[in-house]
C-alpha positions as CSV (number, residue, x, y, z in Angstrom):
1,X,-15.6,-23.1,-8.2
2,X,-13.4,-20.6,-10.5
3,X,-10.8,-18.4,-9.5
4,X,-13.6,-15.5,-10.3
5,X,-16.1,-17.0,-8.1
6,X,-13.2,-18.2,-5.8
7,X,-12.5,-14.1,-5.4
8,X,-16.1,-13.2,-4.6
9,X,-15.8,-15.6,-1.8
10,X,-13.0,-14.9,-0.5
11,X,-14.1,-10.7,-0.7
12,X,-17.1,-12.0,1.8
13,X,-15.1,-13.8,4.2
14,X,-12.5,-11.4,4.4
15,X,-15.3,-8.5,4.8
16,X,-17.0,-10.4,7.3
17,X,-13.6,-11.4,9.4
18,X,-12.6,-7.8,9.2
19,X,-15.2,-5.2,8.7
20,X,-12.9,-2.0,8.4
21,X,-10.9,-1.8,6.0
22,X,-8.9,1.1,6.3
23,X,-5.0,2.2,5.8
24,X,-3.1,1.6,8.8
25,X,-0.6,4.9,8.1
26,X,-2.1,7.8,9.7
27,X,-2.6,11.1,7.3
28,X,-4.8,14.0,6.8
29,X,-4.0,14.8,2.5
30,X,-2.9,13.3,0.0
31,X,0.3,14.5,0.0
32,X,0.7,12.7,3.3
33,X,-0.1,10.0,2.4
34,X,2.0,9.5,-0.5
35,X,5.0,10.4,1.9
36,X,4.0,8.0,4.5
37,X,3.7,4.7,2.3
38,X,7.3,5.9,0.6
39,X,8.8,6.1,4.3
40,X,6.8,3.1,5.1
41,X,9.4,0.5,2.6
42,X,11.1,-2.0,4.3
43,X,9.7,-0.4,7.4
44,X,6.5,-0.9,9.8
45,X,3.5,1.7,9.4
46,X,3.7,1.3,13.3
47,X,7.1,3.5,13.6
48,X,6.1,5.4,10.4
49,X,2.9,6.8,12.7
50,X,5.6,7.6,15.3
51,X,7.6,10.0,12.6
52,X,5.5,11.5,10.7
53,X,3.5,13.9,13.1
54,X,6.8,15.9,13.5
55,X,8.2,15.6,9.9
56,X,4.4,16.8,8.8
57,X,4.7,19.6,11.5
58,X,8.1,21.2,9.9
59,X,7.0,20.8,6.2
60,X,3.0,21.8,5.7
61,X,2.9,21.2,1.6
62,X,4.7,20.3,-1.5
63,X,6.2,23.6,-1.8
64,X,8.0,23.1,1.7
65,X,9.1,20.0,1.3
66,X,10.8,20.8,-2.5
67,X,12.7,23.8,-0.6
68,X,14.1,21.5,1.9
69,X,17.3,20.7,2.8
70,X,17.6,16.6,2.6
71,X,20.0,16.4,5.6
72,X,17.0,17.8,7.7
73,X,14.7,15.7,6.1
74,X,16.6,12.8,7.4
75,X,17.1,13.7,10.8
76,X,13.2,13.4,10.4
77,X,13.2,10.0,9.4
78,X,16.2,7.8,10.5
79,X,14.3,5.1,12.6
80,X,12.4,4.2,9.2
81,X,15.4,2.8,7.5
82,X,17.0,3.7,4.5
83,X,16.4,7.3,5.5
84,X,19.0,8.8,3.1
85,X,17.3,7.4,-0.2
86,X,13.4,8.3,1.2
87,X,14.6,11.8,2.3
88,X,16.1,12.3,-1.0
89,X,12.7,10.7,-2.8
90,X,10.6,12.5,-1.0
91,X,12.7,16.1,-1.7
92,X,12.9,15.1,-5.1
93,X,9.1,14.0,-5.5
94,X,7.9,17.3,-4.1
95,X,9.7,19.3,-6.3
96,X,8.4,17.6,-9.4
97,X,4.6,18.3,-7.7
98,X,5.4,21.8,-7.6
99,X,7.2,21.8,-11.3
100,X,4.5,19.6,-13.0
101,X,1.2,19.4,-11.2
102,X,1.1,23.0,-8.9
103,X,1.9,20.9,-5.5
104,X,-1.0,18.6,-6.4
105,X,-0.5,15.0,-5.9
106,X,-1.9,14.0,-9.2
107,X,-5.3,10.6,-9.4
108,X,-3.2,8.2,-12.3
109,X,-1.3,5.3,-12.0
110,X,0.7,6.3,-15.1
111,X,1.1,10.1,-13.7
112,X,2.4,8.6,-10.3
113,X,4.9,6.4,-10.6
114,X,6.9,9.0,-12.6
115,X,7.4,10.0,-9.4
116,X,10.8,9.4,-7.6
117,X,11.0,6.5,-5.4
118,X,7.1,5.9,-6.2
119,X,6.1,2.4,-7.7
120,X,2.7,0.4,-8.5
121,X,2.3,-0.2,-5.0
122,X,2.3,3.2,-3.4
123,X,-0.1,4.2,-6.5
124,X,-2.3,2.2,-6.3
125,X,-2.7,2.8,-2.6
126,X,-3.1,6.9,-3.6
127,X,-5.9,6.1,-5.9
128,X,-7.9,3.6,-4.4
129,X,-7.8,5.6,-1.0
130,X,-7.5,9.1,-1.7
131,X,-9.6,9.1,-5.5
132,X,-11.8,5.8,-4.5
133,X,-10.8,4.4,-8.2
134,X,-10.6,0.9,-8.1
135,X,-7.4,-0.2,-7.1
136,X,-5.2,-3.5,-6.4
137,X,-2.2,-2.9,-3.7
138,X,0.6,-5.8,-4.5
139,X,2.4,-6.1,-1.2
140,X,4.0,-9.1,0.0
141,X,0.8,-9.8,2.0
142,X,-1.2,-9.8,-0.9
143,X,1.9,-12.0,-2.5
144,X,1.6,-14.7,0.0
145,X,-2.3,-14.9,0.4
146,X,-3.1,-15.1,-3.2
147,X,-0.8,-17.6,-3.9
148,X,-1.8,-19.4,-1.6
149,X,-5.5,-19.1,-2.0
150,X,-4.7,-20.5,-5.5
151,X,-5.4,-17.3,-7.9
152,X,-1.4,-17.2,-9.2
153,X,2.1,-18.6,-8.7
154,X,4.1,-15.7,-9.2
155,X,6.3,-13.4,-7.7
156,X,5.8,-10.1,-9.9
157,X,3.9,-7.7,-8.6
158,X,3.3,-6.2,-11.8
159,X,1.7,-9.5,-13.5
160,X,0.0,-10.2,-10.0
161,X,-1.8,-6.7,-10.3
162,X,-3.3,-7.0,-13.7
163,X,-4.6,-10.8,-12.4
164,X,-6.4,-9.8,-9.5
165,X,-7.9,-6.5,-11.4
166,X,-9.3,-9.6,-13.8
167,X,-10.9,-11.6,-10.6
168,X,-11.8,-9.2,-8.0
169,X,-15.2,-6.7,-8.8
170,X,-13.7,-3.1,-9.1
171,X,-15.6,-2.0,-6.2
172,X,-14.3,-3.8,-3.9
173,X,-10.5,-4.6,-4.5
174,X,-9.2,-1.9,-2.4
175,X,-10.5,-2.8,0.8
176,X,-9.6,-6.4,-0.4
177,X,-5.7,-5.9,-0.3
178,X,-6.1,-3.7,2.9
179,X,-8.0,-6.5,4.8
180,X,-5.3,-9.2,3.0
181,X,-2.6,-7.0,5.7
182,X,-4.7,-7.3,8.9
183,X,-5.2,-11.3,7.6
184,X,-1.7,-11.5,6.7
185,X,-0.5,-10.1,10.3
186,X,-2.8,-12.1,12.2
187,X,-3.1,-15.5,10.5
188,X,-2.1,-15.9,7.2
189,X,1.9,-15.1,7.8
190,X,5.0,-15.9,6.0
191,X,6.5,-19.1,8.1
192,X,3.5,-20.3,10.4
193,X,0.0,-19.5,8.9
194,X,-2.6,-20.3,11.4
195,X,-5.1,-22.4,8.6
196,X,-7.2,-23.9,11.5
197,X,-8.1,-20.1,12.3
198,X,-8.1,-18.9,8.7
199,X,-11.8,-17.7,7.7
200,X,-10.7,-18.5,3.8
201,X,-9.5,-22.4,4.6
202,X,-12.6,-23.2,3.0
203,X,-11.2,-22.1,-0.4
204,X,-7.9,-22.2,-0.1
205,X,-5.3,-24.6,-2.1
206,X,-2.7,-24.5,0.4
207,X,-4.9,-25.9,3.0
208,X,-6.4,-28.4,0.8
């Protein structure tokens, strides 16, 4: 089996183990989406859920966000760590909305990640969910699992990305890297991965 056919498989376990495949951050636009994965770095989507009904409350749109004050901002967000950089990011982000795009959170890769405090990660997680374009979200779930499942052994997200877009089929590579995170949290984790109870041991190098 190649790593191409090695990626099918895996898609059909992985869809089987976990049939929905959604975003675990709560929104209702794209805008807030955007703001939750930012706010979400180095933080759980767990507490980001907890924040974010408020900080979406006091500041509807782009155009409120880009007038705001970046001390209230981060009275907003303080539990999600880092809160003075991500209040200023997100300020900072919504003003170039409003100066470039007309408050609209714009459906390229290359168009994102001009964005302050936006990377790969968080764009491909806008256009895969929000635009349904194929996507590939490089997390450290999606770090781990791959490597282990044999497809890479690197570390860069950027290289990582372009590898998987070769393996996986378009169509499905989205909810791929979403189901790697509930796989990931459940079995697959960091210092004690549960192969015994992994639906991928089958396939996988590291429990071969």
């Amino acid at each position: 089996m190649n790593n191409k056919e090695k990626a099918v498989r895996a898609v059909e376990l992985l869809e089987k183990e976990y049939p929905d495949a959604v975003c675990s951050l709560q929104y209702t636009d794209p805008l807030q989406l955007l703001i939750a994965t930012r706010l979400a770095a180095q933080c759980t989507d767990k507490r980001v859920n907890m924040v974010t009904p408020a900080l979406f409350g006091r500041f509807e749109n782009a155009e409120s966000f880009a007038s705001a004050d970046v001390s209230e901002v981060e009275e907003y967000i303080k539990s999600c760590g880092l809160y003075k950089t991500k209040a200023r990011d997100i300020v900072a982000m919504c003003r170039m909305l409003c100066e470039k795009y007309n408050g609209i959170v714009p459906d390229s890769i290359e168009q994102l990640v001009e964005l302050p405090g936006i990377g790969r990660k968080t764009a491909n997680l806008i256009i895969g969910d929000i635009f349904g374009k194929p996507a590939v979200v490089v997390d450290t779930h999606c770090i781990r699992i791959t490597g282990r499942l044999g497809f890479h052994d690197s570390k860069d997200a950027v290289k990582i990305e372009k590898i998987l877009r070769e393996l996986l089929p378009p169509d499905k590579s989205n909810d791929f890297c979403h189901r790697l995170v509930l796989h990931g949290r459940a079995v697959c984790k960091a210092r004690t991965p549960d192969c015994q109870s992994c639906c991928m041991n089958e396939i996988c190098d590291y429990c071969g």
